[in-house]
Biopython code that builds the backbone (N, CA, C, O; Angstrom):
import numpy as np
from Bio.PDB.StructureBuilder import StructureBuilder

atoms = [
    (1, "UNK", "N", (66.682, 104.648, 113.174)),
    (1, "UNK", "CA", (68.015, 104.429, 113.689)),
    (1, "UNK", "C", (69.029, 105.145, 112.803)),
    (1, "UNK", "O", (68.858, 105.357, 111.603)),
    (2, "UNK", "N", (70.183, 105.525, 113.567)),
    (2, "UNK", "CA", (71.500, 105.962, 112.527)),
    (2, "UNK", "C", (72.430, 105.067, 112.227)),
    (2, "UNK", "O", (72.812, 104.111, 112.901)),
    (3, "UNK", "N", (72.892, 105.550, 110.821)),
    (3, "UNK", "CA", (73.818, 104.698, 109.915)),
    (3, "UNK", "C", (75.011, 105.489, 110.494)),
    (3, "UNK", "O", (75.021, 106.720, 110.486)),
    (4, "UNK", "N", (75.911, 104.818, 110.944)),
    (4, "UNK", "CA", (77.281, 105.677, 111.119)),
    (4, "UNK", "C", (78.532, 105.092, 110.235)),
    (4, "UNK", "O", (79.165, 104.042, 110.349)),
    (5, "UNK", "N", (78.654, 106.324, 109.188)),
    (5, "UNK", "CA", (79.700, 105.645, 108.083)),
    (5, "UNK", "C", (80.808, 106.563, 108.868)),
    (5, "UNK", "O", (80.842, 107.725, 109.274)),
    (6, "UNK", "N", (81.644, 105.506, 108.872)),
    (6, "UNK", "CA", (83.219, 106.153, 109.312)),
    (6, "UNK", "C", (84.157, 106.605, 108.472)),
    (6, "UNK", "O", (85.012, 105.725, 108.374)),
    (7, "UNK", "N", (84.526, 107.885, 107.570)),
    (7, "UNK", "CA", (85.257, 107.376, 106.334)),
    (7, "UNK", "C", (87.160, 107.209, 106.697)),
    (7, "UNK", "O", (87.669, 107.743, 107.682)),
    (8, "UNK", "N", (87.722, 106.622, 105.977)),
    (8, "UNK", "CA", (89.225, 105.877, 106.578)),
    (8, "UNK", "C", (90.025, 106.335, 106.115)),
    (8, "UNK", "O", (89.781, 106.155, 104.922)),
    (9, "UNK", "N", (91.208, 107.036, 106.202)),
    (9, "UNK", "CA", (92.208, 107.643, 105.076)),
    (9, "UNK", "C", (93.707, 106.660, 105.221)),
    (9, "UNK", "O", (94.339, 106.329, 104.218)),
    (10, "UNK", "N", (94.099, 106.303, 106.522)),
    (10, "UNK", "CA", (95.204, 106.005, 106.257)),
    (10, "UNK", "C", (95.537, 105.439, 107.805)),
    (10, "UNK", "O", (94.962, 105.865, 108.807)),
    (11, "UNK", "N", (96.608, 104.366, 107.811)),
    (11, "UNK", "CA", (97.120, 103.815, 108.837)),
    (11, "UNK", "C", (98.139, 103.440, 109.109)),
    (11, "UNK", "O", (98.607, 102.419, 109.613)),
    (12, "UNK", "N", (98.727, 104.956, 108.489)),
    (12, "UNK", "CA", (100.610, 104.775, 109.156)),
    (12, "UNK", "C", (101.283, 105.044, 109.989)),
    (12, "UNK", "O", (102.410, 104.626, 110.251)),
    (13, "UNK", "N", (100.456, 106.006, 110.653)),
    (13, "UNK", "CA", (101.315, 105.778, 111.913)),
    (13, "UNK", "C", (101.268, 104.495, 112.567)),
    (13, "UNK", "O", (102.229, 103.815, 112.924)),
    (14, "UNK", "N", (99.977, 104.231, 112.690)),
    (14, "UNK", "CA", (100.345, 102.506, 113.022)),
    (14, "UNK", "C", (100.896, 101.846, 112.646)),
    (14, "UNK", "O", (101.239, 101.042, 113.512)),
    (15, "UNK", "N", (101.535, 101.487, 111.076)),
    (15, "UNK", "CA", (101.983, 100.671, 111.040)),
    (15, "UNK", "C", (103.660, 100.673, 111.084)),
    (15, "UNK", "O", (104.520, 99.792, 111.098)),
    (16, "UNK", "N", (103.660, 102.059, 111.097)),
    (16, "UNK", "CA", (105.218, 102.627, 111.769)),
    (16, "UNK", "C", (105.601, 102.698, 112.877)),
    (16, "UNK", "O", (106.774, 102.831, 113.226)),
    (17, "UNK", "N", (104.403, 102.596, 113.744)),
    (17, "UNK", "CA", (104.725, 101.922, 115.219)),
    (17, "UNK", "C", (104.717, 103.247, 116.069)),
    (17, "UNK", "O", (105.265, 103.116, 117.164)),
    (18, "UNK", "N", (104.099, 104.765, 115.735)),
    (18, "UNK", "CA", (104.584, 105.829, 116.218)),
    (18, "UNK", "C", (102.945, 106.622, 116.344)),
    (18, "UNK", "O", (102.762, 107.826, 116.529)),
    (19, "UNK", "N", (101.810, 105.490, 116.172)),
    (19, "UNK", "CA", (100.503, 105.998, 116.759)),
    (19, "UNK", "C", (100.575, 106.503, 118.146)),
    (19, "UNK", "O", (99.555, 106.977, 118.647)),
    (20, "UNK", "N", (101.736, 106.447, 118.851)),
    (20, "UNK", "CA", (101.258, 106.414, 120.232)),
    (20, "UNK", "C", (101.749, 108.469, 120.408)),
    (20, "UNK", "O", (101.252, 109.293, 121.176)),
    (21, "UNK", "N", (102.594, 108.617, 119.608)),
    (21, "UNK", "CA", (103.199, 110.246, 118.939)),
    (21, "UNK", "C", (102.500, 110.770, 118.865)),
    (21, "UNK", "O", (102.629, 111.826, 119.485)),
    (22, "UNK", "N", (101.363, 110.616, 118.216)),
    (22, "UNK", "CA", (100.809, 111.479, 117.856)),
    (22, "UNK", "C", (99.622, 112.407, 118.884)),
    (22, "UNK", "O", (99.260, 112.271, 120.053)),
    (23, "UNK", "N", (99.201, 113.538, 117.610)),
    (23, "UNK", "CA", (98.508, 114.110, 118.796)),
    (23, "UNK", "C", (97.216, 114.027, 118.830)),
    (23, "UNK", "O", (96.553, 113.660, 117.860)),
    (24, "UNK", "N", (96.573, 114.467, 120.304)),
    (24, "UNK", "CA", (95.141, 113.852, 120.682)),
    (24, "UNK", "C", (94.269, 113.501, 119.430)),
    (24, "UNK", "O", (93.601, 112.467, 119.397)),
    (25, "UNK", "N", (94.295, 114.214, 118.619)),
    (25, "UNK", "CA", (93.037, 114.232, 118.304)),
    (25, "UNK", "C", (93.472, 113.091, 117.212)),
    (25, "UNK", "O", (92.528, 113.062, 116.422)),
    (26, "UNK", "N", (94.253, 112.333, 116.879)),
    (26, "UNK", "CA", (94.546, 111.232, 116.163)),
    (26, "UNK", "C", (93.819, 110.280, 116.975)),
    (26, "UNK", "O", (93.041, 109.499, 116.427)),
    (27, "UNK", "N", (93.907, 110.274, 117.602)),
    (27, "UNK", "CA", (93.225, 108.753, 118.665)),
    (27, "UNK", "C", (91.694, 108.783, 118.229)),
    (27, "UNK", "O", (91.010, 107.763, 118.311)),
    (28, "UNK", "N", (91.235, 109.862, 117.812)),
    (28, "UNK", "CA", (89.567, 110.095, 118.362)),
    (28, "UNK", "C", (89.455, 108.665, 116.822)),
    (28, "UNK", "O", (88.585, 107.816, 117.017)),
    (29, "UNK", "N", (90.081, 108.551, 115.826)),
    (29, "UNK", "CA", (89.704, 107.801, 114.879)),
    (29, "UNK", "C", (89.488, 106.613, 115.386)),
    (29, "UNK", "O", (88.316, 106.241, 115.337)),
    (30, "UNK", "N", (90.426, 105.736, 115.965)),
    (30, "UNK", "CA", (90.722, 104.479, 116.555)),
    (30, "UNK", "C", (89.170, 104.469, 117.850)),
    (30, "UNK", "O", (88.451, 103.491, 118.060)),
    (31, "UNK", "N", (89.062, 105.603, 118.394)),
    (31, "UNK", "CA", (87.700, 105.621, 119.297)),
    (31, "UNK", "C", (86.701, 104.866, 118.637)),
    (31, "UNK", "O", (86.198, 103.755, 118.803)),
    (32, "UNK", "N", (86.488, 106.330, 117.390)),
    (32, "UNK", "CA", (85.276, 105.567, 116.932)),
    (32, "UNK", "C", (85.062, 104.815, 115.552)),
    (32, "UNK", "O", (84.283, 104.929, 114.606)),
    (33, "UNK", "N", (86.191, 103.940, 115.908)),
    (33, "UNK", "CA", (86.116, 102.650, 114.884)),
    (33, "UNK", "C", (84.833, 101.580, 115.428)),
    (33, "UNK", "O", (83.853, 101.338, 114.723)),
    (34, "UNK", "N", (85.015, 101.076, 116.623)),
    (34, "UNK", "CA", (84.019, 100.093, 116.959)),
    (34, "UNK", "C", (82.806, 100.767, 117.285)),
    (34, "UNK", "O", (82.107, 99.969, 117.908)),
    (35, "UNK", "N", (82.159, 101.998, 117.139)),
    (35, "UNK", "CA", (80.979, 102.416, 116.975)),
    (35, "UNK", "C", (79.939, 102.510, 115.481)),
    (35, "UNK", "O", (78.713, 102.612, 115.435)),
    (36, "UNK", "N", (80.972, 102.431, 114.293)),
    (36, "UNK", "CA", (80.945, 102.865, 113.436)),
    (36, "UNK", "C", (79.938, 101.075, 112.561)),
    (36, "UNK", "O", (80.145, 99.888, 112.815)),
    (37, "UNK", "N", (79.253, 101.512, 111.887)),
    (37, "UNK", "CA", (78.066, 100.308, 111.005)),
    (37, "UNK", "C", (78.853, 100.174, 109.612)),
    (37, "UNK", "O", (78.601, 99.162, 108.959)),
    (38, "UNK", "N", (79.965, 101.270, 108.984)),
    (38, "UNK", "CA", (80.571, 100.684, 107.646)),
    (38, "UNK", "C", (81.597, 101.904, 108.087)),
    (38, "UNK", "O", (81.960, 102.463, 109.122)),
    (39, "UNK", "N", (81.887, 101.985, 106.390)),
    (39, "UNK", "CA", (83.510, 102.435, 106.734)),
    (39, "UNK", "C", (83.627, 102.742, 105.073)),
    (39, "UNK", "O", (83.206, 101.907, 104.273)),
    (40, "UNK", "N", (84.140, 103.812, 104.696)),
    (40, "UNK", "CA", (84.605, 104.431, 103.324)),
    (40, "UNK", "C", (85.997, 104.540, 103.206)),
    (40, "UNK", "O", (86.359, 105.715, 103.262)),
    (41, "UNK", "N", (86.995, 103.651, 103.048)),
    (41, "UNK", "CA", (88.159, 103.762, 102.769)),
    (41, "UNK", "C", (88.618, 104.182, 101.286)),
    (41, "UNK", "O", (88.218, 103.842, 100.173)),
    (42, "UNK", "N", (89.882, 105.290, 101.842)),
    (42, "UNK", "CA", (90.498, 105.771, 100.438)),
    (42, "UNK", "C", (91.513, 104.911, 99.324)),
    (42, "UNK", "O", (91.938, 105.229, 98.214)),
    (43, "UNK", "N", (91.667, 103.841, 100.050)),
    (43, "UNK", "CA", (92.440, 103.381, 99.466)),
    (43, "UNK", "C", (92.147, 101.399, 99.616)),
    (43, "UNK", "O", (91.285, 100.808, 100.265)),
    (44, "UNK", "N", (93.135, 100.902, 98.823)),
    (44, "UNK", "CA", (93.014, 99.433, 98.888)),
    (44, "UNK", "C", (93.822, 98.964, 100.149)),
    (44, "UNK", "O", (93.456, 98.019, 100.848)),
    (45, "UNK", "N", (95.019, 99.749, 100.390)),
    (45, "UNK", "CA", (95.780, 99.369, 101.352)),
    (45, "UNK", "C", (95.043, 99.671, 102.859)),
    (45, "UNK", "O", (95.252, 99.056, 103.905)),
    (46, "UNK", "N", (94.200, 100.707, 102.657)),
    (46, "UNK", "CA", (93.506, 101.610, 104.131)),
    (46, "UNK", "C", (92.668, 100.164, 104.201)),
    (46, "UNK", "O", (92.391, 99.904, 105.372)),
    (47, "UNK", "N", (92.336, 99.463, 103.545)),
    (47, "UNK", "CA", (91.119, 98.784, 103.503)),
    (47, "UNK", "C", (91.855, 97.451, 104.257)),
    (47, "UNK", "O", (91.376, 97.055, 105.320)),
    (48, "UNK", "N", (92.473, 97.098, 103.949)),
    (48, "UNK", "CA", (93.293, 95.667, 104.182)),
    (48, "UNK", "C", (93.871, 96.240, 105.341)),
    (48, "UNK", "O", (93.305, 95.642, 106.257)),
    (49, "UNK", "N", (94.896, 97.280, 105.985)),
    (49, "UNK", "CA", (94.925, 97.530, 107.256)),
    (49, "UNK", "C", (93.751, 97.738, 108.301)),
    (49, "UNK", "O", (93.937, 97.763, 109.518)),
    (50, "UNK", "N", (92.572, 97.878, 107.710)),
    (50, "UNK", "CA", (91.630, 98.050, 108.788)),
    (50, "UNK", "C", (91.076, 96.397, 109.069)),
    (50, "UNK", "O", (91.214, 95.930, 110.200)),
    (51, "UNK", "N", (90.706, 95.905, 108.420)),
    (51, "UNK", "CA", (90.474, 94.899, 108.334)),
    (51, "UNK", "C", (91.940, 93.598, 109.167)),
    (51, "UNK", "O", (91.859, 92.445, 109.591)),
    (52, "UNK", "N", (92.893, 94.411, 109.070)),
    (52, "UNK", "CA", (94.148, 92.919, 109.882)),
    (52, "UNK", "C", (94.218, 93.732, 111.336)),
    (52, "UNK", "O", (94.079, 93.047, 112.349)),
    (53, "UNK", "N", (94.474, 95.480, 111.509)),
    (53, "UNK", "CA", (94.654, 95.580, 113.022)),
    (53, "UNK", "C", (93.479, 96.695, 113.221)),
    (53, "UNK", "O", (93.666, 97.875, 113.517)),
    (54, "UNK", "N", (92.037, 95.959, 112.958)),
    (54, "UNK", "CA", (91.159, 96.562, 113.729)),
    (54, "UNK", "C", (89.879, 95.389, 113.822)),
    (54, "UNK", "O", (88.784, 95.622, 114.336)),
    (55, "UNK", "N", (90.338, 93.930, 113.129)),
    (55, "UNK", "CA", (89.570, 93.201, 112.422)),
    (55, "UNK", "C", (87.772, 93.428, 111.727)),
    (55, "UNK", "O", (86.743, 92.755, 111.787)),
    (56, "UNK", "N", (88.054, 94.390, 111.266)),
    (56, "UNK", "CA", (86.689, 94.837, 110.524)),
    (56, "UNK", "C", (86.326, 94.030, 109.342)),
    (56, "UNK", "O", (87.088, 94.242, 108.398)),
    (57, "UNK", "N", (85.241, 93.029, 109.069)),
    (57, "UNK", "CA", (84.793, 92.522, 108.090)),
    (57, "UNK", "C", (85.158, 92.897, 106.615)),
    (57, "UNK", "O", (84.718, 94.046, 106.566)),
    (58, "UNK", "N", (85.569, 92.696, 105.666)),
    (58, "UNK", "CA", (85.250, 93.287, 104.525)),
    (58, "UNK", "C", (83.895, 94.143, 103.689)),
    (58, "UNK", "O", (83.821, 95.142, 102.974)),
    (59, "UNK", "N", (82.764, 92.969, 104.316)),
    (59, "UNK", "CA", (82.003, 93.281, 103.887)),
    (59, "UNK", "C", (81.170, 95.102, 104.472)),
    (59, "UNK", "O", (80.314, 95.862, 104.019)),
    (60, "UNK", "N", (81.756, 95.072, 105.249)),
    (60, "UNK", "CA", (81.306, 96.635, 105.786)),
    (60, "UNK", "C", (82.195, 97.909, 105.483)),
    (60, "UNK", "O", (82.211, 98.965, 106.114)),
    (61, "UNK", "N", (83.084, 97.483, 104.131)),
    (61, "UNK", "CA", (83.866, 98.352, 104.305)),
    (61, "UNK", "C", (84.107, 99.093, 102.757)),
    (61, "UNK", "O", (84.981, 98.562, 102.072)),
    (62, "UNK", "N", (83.518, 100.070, 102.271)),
    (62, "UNK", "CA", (83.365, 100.597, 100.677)),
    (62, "UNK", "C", (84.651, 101.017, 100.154)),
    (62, "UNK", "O", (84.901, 102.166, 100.518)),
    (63, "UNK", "N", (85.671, 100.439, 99.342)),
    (63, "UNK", "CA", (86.917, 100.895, 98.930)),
    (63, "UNK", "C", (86.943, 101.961, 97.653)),
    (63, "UNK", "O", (86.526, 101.597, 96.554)),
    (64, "UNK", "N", (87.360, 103.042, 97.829)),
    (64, "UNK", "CA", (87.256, 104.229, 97.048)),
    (64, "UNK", "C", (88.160, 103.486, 95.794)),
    (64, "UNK", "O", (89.105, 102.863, 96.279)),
    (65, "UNK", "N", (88.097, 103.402, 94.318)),
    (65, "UNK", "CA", (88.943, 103.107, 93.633)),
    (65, "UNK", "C", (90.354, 104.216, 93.961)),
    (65, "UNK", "O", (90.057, 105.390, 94.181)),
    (66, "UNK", "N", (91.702, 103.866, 93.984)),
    (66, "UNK", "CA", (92.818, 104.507, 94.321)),
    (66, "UNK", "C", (93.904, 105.394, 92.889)),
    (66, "UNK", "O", (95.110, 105.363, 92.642)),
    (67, "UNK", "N", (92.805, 106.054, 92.278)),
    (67, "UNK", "CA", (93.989, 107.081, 91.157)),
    (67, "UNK", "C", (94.441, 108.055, 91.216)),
    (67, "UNK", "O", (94.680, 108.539, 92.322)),
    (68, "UNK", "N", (94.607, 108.433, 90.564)),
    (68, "UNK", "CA", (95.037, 110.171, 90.001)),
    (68, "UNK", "C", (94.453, 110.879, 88.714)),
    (68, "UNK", "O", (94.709, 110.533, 87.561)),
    (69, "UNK", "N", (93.723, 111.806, 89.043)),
    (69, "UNK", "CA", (93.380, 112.065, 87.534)),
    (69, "UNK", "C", (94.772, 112.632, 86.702)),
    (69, "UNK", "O", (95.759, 113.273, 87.062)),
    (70, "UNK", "N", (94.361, 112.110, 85.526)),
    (70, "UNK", "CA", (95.375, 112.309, 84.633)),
    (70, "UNK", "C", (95.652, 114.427, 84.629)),
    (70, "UNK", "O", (96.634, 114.986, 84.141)),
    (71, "UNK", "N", (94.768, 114.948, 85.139)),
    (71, "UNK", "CA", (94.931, 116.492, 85.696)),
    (71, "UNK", "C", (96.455, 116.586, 86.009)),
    (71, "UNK", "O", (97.163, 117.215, 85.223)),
    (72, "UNK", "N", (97.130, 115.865, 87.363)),
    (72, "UNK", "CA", (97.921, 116.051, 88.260)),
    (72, "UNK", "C", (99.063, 115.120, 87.339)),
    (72, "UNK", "O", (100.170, 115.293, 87.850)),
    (73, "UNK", "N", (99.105, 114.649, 86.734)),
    (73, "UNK", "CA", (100.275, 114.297, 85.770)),
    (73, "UNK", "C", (100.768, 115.578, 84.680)),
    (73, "UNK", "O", (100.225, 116.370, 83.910)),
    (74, "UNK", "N", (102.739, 115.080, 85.346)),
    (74, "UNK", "CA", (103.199, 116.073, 84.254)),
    (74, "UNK", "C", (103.131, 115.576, 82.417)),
    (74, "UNK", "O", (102.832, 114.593, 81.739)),
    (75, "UNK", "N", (103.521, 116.688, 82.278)),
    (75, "UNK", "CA", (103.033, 116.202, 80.166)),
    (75, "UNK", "C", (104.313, 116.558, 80.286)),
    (75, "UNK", "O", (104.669, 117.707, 80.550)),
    (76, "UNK", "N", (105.319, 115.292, 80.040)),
    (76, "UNK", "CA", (106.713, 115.629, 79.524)),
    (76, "UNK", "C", (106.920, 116.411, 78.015)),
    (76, "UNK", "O", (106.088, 116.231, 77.125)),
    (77, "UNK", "N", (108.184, 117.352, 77.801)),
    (77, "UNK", "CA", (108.165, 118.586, 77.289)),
    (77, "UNK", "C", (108.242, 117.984, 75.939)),
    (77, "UNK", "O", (107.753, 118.598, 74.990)),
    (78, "UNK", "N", (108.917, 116.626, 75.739)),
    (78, "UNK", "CA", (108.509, 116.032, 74.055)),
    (78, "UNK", "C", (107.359, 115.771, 73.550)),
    (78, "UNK", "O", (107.105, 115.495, 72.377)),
    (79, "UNK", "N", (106.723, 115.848, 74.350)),
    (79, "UNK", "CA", (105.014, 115.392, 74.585)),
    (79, "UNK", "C", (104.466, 116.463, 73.601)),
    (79, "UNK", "O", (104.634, 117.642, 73.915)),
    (80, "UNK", "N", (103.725, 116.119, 72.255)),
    (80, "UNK", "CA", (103.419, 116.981, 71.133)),
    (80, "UNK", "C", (101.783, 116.999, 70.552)),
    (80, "UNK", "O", (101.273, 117.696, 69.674)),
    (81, "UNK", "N", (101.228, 115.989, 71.380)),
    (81, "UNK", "CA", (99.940, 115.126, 70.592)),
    (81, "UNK", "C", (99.012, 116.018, 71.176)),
    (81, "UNK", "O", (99.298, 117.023, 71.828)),
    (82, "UNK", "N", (97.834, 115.573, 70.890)),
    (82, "UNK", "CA", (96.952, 116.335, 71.108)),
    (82, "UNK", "C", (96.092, 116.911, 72.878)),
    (82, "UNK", "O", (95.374, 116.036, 73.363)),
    (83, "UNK", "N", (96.151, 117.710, 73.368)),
    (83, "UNK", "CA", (95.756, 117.632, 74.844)),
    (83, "UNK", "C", (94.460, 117.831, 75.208)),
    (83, "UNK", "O", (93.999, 118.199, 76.288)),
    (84, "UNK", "N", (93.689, 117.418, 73.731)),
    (84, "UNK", "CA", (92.396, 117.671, 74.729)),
    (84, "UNK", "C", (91.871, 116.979, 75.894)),
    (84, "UNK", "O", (90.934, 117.340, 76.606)),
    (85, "UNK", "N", (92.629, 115.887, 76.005)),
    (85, "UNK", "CA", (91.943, 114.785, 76.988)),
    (85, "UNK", "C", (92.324, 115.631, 78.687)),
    (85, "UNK", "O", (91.626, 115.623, 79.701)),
    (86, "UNK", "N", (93.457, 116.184, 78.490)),
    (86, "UNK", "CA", (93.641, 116.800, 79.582)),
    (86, "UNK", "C", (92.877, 118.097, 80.147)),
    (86, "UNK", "O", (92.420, 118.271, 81.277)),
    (87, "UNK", "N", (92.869, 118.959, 79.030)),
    (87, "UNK", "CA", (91.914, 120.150, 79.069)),
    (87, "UNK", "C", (91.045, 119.880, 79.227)),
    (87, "UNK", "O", (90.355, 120.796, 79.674)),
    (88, "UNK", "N", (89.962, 117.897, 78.953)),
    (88, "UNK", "CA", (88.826, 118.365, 79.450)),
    (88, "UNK", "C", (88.379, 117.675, 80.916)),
    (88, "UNK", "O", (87.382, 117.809, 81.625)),
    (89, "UNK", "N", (89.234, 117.114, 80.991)),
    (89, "UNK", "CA", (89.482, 116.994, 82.765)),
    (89, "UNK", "C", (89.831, 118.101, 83.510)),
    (89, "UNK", "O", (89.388, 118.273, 84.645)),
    (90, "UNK", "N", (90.533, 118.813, 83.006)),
    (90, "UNK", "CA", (90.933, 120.374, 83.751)),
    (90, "UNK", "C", (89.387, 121.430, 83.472)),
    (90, "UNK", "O", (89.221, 122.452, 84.138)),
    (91, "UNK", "N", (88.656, 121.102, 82.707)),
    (91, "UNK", "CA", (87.947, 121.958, 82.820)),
    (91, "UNK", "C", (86.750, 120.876, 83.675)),
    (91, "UNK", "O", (85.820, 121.422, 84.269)),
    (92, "UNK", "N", (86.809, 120.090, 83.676)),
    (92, "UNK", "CA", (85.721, 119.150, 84.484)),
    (92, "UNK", "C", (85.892, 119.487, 86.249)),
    (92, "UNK", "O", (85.050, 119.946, 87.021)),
    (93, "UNK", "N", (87.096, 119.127, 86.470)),
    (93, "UNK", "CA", (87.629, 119.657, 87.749)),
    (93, "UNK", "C", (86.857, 121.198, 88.066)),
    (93, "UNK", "O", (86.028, 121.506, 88.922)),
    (94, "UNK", "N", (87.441, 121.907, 87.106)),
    (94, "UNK", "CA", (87.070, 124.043, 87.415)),
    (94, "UNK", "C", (85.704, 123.540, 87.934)),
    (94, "UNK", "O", (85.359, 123.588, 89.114)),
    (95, "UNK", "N", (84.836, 122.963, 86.728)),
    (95, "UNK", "CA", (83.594, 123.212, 87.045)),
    (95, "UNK", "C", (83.291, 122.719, 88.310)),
    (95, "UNK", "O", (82.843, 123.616, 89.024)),
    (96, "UNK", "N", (83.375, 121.452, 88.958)),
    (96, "UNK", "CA", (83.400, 120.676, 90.166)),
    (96, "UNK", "C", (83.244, 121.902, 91.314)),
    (96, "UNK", "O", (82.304, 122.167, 92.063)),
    (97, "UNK", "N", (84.700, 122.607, 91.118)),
    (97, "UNK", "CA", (85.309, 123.183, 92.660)),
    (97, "UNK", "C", (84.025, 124.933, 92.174)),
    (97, "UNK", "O", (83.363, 125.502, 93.041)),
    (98, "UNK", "N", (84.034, 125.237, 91.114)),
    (98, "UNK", "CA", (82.985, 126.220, 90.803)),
    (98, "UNK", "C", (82.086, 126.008, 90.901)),
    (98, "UNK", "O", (81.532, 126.617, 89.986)),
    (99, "UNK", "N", (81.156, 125.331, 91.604)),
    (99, "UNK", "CA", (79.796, 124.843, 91.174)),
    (99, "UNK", "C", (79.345, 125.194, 92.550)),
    (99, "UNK", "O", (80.193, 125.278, 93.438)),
    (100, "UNK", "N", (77.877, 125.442, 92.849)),
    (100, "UNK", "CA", (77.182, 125.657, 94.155)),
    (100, "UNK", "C", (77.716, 124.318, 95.277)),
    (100, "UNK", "O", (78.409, 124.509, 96.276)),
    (101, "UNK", "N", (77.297, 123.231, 94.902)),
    (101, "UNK", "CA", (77.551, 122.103, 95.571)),
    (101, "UNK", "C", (78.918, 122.125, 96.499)),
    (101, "UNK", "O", (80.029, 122.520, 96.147)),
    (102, "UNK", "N", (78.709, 121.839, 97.186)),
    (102, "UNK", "CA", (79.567, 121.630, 98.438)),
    (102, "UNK", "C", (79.358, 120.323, 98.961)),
    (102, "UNK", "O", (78.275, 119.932, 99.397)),
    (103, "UNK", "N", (80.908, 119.329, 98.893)),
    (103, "UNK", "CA", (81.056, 118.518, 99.407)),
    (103, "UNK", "C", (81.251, 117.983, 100.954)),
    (103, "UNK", "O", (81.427, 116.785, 101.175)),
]
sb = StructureBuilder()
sb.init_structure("model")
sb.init_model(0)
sb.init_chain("A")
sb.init_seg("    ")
for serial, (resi, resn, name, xyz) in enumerate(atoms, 1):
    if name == "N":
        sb.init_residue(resn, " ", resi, " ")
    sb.init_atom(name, np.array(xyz, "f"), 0.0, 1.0, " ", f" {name:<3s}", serial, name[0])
structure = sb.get_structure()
């Protein structure tokens, strides 16, 4: 049998009331919500909206922890200390997007 993981990014147009705006191919998500055996949400909030207006269990539903790597933060210009912690996330990243593997 197939596992059908649905993964979830976000549910604002719904909750802005302007799902109905959008275009076709927005709907196809809401389709195949009730086909779907779990669910990979990006966020804590994606998780708790799916769960109040789609009523999906919790338990079927994998919540991505919600950060930022410290990469995408600015280093304010007084900022003097040492950066390796950043350089080696910046070079962790290179390697990631350089690497054979494809996500």
């Amino acid at each position: 049998s197939l596992c059908n993981i649905l993964p979830i990014y976000d549910f604002i147009p719904e909750r802005m009331g302007v799902a109905e705006q959008q275009h076709e191919t927005f709907h196809v998500k809401a389709a195949n919500i009730p086909f779907a055996n779990g669910f990979l949400s990006l966020s804590n909030s994606t998780t708790e909206d799916l769960h109040e207006l789609h009523g999906i269990d919790k338990r079927f539903i994998a919540t991505s922890p919600n950060r930022v790597s410290p990469l995408f933060r600015r280093v304010p210009p007084w900022f003097e200390s040492d950066l390796s912690d950043l350089l080696e996330d910046h070079a962790r990243v290179d390697a990631i997007l350089n690497s054979r593997r494809r996500f």
